[in-house]
Structure formats: structure tokens, C-alpha cells
C-alpha positions as CSV (number, residue, x, y, z in Angstrom):
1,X,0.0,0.0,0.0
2,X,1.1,3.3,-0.8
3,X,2.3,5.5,1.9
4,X,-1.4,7.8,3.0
5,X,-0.5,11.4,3.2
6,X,-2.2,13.4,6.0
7,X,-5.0,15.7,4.1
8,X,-7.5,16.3,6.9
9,X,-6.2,19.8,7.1
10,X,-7.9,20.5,3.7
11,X,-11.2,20.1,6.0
12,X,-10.4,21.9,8.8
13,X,-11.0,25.0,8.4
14,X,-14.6,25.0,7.3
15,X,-15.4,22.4,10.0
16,X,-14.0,25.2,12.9
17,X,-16.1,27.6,11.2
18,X,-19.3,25.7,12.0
19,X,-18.2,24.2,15.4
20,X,-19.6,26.3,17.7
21,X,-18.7,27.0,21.5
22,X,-16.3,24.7,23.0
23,X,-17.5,23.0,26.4
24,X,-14.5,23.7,28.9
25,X,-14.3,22.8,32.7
26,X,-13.1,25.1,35.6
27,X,-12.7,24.9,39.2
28,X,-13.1,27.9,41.5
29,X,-10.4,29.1,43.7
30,X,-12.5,29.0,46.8
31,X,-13.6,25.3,45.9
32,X,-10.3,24.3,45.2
33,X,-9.2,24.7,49.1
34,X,-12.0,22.9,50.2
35,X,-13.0,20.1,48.0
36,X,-11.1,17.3,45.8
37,X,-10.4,18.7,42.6
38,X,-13.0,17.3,39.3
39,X,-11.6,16.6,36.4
40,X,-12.2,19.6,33.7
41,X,-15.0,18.7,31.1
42,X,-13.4,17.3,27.6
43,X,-12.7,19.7,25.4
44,X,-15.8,19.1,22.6
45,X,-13.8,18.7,19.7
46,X,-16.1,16.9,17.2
47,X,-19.3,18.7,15.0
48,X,-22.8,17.4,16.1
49,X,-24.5,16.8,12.9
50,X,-27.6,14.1,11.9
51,X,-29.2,13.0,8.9
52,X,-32.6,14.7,6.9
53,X,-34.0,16.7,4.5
54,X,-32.4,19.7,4.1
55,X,-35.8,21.7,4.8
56,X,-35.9,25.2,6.6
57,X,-38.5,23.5,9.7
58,X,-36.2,21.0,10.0
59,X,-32.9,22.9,9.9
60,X,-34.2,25.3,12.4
61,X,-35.5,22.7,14.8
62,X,-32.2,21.4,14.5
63,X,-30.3,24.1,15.4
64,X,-32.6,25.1,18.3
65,X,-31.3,21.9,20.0
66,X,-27.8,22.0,19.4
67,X,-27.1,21.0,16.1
68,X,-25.1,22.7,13.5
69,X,-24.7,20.3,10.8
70,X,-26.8,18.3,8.5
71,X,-26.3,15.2,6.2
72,X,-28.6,15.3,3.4
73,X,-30.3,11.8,2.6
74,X,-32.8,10.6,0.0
75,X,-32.9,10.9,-4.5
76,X,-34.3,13.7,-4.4
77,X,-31.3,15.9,-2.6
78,X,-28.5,14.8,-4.2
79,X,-30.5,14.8,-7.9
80,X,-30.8,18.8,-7.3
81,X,-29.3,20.8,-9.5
82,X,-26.3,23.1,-8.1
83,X,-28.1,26.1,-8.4
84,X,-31.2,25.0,-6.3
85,X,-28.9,23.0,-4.0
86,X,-26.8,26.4,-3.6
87,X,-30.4,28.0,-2.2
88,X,-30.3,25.0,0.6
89,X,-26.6,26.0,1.5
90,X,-27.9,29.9,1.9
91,X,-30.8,28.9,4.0
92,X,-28.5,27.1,6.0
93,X,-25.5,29.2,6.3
94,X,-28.7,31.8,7.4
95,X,-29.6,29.6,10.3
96,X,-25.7,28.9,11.3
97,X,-26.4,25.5,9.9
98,X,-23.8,23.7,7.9
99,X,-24.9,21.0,5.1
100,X,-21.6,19.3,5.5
101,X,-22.2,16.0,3.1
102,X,-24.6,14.6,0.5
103,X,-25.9,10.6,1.1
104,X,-25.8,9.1,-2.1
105,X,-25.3,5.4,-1.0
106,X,-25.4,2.4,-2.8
107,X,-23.6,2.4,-6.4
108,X,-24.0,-1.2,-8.2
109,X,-20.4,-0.7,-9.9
110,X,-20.0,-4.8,-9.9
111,X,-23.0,-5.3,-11.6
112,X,-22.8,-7.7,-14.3
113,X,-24.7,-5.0,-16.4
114,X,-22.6,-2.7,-18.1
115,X,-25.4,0.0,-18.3
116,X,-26.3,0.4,-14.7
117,X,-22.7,0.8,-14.2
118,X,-22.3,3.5,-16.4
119,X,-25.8,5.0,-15.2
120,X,-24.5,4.9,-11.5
121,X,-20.7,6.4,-12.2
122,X,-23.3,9.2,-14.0
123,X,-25.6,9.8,-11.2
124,X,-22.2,9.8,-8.9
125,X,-21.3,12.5,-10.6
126,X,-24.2,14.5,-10.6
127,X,-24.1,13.9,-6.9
128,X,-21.3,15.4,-6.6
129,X,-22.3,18.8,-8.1
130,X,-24.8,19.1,-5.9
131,X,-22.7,18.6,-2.9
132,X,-21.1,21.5,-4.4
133,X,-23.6,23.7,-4.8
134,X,-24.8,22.8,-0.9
135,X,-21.3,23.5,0.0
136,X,-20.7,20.4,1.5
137,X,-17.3,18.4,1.1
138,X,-17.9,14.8,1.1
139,X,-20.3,12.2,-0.9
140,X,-21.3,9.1,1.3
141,X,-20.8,6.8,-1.6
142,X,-20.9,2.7,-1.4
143,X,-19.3,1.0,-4.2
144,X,-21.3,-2.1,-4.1
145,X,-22.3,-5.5,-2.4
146,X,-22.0,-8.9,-2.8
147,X,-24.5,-11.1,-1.3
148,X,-26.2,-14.7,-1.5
149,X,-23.2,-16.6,-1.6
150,X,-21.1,-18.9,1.2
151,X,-18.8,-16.7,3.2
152,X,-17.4,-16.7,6.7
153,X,-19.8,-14.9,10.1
154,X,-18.2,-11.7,10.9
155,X,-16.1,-13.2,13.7
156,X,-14.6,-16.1,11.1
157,X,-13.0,-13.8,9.1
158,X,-9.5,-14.6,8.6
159,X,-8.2,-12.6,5.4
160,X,-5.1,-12.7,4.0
161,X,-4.5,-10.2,0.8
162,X,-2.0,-8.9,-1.5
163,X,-1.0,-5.1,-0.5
164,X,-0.3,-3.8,-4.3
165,X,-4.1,-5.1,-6.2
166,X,-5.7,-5.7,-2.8
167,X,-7.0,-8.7,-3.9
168,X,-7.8,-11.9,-1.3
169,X,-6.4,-15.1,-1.2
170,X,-8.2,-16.2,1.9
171,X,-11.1,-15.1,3.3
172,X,-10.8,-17.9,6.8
173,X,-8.5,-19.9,8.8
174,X,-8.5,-23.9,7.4
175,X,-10.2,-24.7,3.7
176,X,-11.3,-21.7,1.6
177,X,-13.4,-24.0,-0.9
178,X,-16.6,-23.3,0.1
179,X,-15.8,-19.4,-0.2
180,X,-14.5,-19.6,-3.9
181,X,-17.1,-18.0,-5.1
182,X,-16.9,-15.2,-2.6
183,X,-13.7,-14.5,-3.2
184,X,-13.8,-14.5,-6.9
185,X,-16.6,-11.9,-6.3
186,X,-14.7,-10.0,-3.7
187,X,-11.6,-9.6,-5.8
188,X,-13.7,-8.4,-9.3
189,X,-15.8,-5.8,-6.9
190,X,-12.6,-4.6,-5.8
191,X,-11.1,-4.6,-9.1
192,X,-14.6,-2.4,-10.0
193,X,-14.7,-0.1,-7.3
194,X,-10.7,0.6,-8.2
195,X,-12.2,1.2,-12.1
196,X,-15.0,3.7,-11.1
197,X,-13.5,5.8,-8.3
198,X,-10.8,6.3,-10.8
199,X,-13.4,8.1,-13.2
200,X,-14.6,9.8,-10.5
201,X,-11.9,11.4,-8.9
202,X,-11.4,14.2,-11.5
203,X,-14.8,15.3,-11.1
204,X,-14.3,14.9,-7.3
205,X,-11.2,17.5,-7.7
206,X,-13.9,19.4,-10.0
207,X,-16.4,19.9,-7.4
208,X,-14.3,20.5,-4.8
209,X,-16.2,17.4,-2.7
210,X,-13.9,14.1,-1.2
211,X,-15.6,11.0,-2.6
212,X,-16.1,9.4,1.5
213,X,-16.2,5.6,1.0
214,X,-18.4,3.8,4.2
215,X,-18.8,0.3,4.6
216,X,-22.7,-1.1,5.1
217,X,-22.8,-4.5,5.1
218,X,-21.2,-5.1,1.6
219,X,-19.6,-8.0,2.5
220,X,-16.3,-6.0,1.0
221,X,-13.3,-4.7,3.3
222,X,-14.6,-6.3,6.4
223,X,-11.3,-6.3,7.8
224,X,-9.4,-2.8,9.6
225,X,-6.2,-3.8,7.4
226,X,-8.4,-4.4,4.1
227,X,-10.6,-1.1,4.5
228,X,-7.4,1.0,5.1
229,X,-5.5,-0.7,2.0
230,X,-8.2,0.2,-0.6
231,X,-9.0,3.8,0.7
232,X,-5.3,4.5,1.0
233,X,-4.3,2.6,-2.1
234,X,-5.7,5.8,-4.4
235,X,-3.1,8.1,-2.2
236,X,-5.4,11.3,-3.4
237,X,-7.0,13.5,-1.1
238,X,-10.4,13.0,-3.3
239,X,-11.1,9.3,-2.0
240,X,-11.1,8.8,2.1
241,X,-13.5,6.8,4.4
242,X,-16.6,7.8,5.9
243,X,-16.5,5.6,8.8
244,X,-19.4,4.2,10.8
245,X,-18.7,3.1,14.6
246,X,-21.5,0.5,14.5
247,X,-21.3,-0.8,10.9
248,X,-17.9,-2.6,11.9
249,X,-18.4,-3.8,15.2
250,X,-19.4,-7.2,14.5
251,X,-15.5,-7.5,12.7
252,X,-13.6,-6.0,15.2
253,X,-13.9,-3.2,17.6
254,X,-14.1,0.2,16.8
255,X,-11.1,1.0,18.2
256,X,-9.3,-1.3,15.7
257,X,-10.6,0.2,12.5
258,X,-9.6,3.9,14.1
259,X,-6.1,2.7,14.4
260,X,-6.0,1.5,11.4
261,X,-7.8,3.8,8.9
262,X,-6.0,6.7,11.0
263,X,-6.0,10.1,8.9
264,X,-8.0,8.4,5.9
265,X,-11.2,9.1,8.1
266,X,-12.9,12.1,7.0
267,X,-16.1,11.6,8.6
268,X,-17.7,9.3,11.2
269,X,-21.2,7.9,11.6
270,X,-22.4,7.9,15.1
271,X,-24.8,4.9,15.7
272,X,-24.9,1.4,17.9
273,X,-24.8,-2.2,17.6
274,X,-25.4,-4.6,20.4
275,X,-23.1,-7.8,20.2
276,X,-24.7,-11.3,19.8
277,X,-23.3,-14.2,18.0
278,X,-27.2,-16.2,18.9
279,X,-28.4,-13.5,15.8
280,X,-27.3,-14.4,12.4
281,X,-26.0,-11.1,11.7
282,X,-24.2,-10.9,14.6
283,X,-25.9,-8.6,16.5
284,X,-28.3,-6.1,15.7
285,X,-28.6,-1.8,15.8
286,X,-30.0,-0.1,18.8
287,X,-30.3,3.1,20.2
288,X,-26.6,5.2,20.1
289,X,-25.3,4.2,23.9
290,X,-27.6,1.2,23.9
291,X,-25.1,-1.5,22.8
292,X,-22.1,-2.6,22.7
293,X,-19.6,0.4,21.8
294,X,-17.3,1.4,24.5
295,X,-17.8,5.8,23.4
296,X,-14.8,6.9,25.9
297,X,-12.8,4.6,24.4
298,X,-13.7,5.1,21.1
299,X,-13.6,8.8,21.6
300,X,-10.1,8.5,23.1
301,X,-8.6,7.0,19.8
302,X,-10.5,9.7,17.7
303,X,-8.0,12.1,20.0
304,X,-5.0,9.6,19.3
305,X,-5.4,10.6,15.2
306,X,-6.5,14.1,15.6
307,X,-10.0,13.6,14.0
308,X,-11.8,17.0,14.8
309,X,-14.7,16.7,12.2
310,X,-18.5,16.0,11.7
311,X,-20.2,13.7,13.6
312,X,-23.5,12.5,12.3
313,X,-26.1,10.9,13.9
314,X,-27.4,8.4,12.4
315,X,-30.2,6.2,13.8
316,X,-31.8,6.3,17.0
317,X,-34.8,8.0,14.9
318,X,-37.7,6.6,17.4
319,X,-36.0,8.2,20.4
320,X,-37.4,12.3,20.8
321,X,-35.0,14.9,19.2
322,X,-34.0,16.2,22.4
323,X,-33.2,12.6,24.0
324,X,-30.8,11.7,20.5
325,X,-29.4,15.1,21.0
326,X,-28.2,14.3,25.1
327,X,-27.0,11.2,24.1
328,X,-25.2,12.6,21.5
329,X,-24.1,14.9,23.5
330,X,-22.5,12.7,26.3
331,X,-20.6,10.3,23.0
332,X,-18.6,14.2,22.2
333,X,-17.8,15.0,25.7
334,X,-16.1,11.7,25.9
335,X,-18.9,9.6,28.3
């Protein structure tokens, strides 16, 4: 893998601009004689943000309850064109919201249809001009999935992969026969992914917006070492990982894929997943601080790389505003 060069400075700037006050701790002089010393509050150093529509009502209930950033989601927000994306970004920037990233999701690059390929690399694209025009930097984008085939439970995996295609040559410990198929299919999706991003990375540099690669469930880079070796593979500042605490629990903890994906993060997903090898997926969501995350440890190795960006709520949507928000709340002050 090529060596990754740090470019998280490129989004720090307009992340500080939106980041609001910091929450600091102090002790009075007088209480300082007289009682034991508390430990000062954390110093709030990520972005509260969540997922919606990005609709005046909602924007301004929002940022009545602490919120200054927003994740656009559904076809119809990142099909807008620049212009009336750009009127979003102005009702925003009115409310001292941010629309910091566009949720374009699934792309069916590995499809066996050449067409849809090319139709998804197109609407990419146009995804990515309207990130621009709501003057947002990243694009949640997932390259694709592989499913209905043999292939290990989370905990089984045992990959083993070459560095310079990224391709598998074992997927579990013992016989890899029954998973031929799935890694046949795991090295030709990787193989597309590599094909597409690279047509998409000038327009990326175009726009002005980081193509932000998340894992959900595609049965693709299900390992710390395998996610980090594709996104840093591209060495460009235009292709880094969006990465979701609770998507990759059932692989290895959190604090694993932190380590590992280091300054390739460039945002973070903010949800929960409760452990439990009884359930066929592993586990299943729940409430944020519900399951099985450990948030001041997770929080701590967010420190360790210096990630100081967005983090969007996602999930959690049956809970009341103000309950997602104190929870939210208590994951950024490290609790």
C-alpha cells in the first residue's frame, strides 16, 4: 500500500467555522481549598451533525437543540441541481447551519450489467455537483455489495490479501473451498470499485467534494487492514473513508478500525450495535449508547489521530430529538 499522506487539514477550516462553543471545565479558587479537585469537562472537539431533508422546519428545529450540521439523505437531494442545491446552503449558512455532506449510498459498480454501471458512475457524478452547490465536502458513496453466496460470520473472518491489487487469497482460517465464489466476487468488486473511483476522482477535484467511502454491510473490506489498504491505495485527497462506529463492530472493535484507517477518516457515523453471536447477523442496531460500543474509548482514539470533524447521527430515529441530542451529547464529551 502506498504510503497515505495526511489531508484532513484540507477540511479543517470550514469544520471550525461551524463548530460552535467549546465546552470547557473550571474549578473555583474557593472550591479548590476545600474540595477534591473534578476533572475539567473534555474539550468538545467533534461537530454534532444528523441525517434529513435539508428543509428550513427542519434545519431550524435542529439548530434550536444544538445542532449545526446536516447530512442530506434521500434521491431527491442529491438529484438537485447546483443552483437549487446552492439556495439549501444559503438557508443554512442563514440559520448557522452547515450541510456538510450529500448521502448518495449504494452504487451497483459490480454489476454484471454494463449500463447500470455506467448510469450509477453518471448519477455519482451528478451527486457530486450538488454537494457542491450545498457546500458540502464529502459524498457518502458505497461502491457495491456482494451477497447470496457462502462466506465466513463476521467473527470467522481470517483474510489474507496482496498489498499492491488488494486482492484476497483467503477469506478464513482452514479450507477456503466453500468461499471460492466469494472471493472470486470480492476480488472483481474490488477490481470495480478501483475502475470507477478512478473516473470519478477528476470530477471529485472538479467539485471540490472528497468521494467518502463507508462500509454497510457489503460483504467488502470487512477487515481494519483491508478497508485502510483500498481507501489509501488511491493516495489522493479526493477518496477517504466515511467511517461508521457501529457498521464494523461485528468485525472487530471500533477501536481497531480507528487505528487502522488513521488520517483516511474524514467523517464518522455515530450509531450502535449490540453484540450477539445467537443472531445471524451478529448482532443487531439499537439506540446510540444502547449497545455494545465502549464511546470513551472510542472517543479517546479519535483524539490519538486528531480527527476533529463532523459527527452525524445516524439512527436512534424513534428516540425524541432532544433525547438523540443528550446522548449525542455525552458520546462528544467523551462519556
Amino acid at each position: 500500500m502506498k504510503t497515505h499522506v495526511n489531508r484532513r487539514d484540507f477540511l479543517a477550516t470550514s469544520a471550525l467555522a461551524t463548530a460552535g462553543v467549546l465546552a470547557t471545565g473550571s474549578l473555583s479558587a474557593t472550591a479548590a481549598t476545600t474540595e477534591t479537585p473534578t476533572t475539567p469537562a473534555r474539550e468538545a472537539t467533534l461537530h454534532k451533525a444528523m441525517i434529513g431533508p435539508p428543509k428550513e422546519a427542519v434545519l431550524r428545529s435542529w439548530q434550536a437543540a444544538g445542532i449545526r450540521g446536516m447530512e442530506t439523505v434521500g434521491t431527491q437531494a442529491w438529484q438537485k441541481s447546483p443552483v437549487d442545491a446552492a439556495k439549501d446552503h444559503l438557508t443554512a449558512e442563514q440559520l448557522g447551519m452547515r450541510i456538510h455532506s450529500v448521502l448518495f449510498g449504494w452504487a451497483n459498480v459490480n454489476d454484471k450489467d454494463s449500463g447500470k454501471v455506467a448510469r450509477d458512475i453518471e448519477n455519482t457524478k451528478t451527486a457530486l455537483r450538488a454537494a457542491q452547490g450545498y457546500g458540502a465536502d464529502t459524498l457518502l458513496w458505497v461502491p457495491c455489495k456482494i451477497s447470496d453466496m457462502p462466506m465466513p460470520k463476521p467473527w470467522d473472518f481470517d483474510i489474507k490479501f496482496d498489498e499492491k491489487t488488494g486482492h484476497v487469497t483467503q477469506v478464513a482460517a482452514g479450507d477456503n473451498a466453500p468461499y471460492e465464489k466469494y472471493i472470486e466476487a470480492y476480488n472483481a468488486s474490488t477490481d470495480a470499485s478501483r475502475k470507477a473511483i478512478e473516473k470519478l476522482i477528476p470530477v471529485a477535484q472538479e467539485t471540490g467534494v472528497v468521494i467518502a467511502i463507508e462500509n454497510v454491510w457489503n460483504n467488502l473490506w470487512v477487515t481494519p487492514a483491508t478497508f485502510a489498504n483500498f481507501i489509501g491505495s488511491f493516495n489522493s485527497h479526493w477518496v477517504q473513508a466515511y467511517y461508521d462506529v457501529a457498521n464494523h463492530v461485528r468485525y472487530a472493535p471500533p477501536e481497531e478500525w480507528i487505528k487502522a484507517l488513521g488520517s483516511l477518516i474524514v467523517k464518522l457515523h455515530i450509531k450502535d450495535f449490540r453484540l450477539d453471536r445467537n443472531n445471524a447477523n451478529g448482532g443487531h442496531f439499537v439506540n446510540i449508547r444502547d449497545g455494545s460500543v465502549n464511546w470513551p474509548s472510542v472517543l479517546a482514539e479519535l483524539d490519538k489521530i486528531g480527527y476533529h470533524g463532523w459527527a452525524t447521527l445516524e439512527g436512534s430515529g424513534r428516540m425524541p430529538l432532544e433525547e438523540r441530542v443528550k446522548r449525542l451529547d455525552l458520546i462528544v464529551d467523551g462519556k
